[in-house]
C-alpha positions as CSV (number, residue, x, y, z in Angstrom):
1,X,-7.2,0.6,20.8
2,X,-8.0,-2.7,18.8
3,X,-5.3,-5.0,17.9
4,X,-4.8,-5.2,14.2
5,X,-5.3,-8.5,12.8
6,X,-5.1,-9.9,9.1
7,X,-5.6,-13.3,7.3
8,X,-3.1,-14.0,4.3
9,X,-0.9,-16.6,2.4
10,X,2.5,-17.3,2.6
11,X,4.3,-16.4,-0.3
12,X,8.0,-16.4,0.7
13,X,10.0,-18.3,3.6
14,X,13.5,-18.1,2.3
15,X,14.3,-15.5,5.0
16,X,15.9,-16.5,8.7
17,X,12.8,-16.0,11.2
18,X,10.8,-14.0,8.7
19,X,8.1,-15.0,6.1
20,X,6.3,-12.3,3.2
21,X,2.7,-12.7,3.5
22,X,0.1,-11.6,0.7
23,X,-3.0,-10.3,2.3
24,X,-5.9,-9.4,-0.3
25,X,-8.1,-7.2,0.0
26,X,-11.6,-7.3,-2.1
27,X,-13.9,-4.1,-2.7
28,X,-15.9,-2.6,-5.1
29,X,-14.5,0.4,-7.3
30,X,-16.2,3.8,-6.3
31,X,-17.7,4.9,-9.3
32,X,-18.0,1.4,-11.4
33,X,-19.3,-1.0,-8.8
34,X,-17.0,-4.0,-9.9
35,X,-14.7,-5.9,-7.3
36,X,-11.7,-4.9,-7.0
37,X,-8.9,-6.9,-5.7
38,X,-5.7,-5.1,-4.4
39,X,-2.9,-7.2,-2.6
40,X,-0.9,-5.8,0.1
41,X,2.9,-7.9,1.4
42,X,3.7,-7.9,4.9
43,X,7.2,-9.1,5.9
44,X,6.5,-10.8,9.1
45,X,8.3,-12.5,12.1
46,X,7.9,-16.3,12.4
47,X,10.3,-17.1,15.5
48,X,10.8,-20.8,15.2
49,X,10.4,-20.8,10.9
50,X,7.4,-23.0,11.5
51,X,6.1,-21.2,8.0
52,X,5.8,-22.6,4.6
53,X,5.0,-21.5,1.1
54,X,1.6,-21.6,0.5
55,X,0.4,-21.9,4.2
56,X,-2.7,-19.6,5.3
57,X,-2.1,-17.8,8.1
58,X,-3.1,-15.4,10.9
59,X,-0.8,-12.0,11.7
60,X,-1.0,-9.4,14.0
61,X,0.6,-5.9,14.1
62,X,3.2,-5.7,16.7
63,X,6.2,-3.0,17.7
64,X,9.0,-2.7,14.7
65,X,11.1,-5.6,14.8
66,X,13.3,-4.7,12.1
67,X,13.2,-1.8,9.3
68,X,10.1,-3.4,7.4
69,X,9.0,-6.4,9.8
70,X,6.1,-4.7,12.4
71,X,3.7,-8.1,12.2
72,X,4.1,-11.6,13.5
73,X,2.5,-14.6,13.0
74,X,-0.4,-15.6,15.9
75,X,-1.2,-19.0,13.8
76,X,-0.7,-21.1,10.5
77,X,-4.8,-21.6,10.0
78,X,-3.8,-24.2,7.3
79,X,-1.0,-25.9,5.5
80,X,-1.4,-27.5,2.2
81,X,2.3,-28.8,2.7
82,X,2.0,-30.9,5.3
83,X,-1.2,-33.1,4.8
């Protein structure tokens, strides 16, 4: 079985070891054709809160961790915040 993986954006780190990350996802509509975006929030683990706002990042799907937190975060792919 292949390992879920997902690319998203930071959009909250004011949790202890755990970030909310938006991951989009772009399709066209069935019958109408146009592109549809629909956005889907993970809660996911970030052990050493290494995370910011607005970082790009890499998850993957892991065991449950908590009551909502089954991802964690394999690598920040790029961080506006730190230059």
């Amino acid at each position: 079985m292949a390992v879920k993986e997902r690319l998203g954006l930071v959009v909250s780190d004011k949790m202890e070891k755990t970030v909310v990350v938006a991951v989009e996802n772009r399709a066209p509509h069935p019958k109408y054709g146009k592109i549809v975006v629909k956005t889907r929030r993970y809660k996911v683990h970030d052990e050493e809160n290494r995370c910011q706002t607005g970082d790009r990042v890499r998850i993957q799907e892991t065991r449950p961790l908590s009551r909502t937190k089954r991802w964690t975060i394999t690598e920040i792919v790029s961080s506006p915040n730190r230059g």
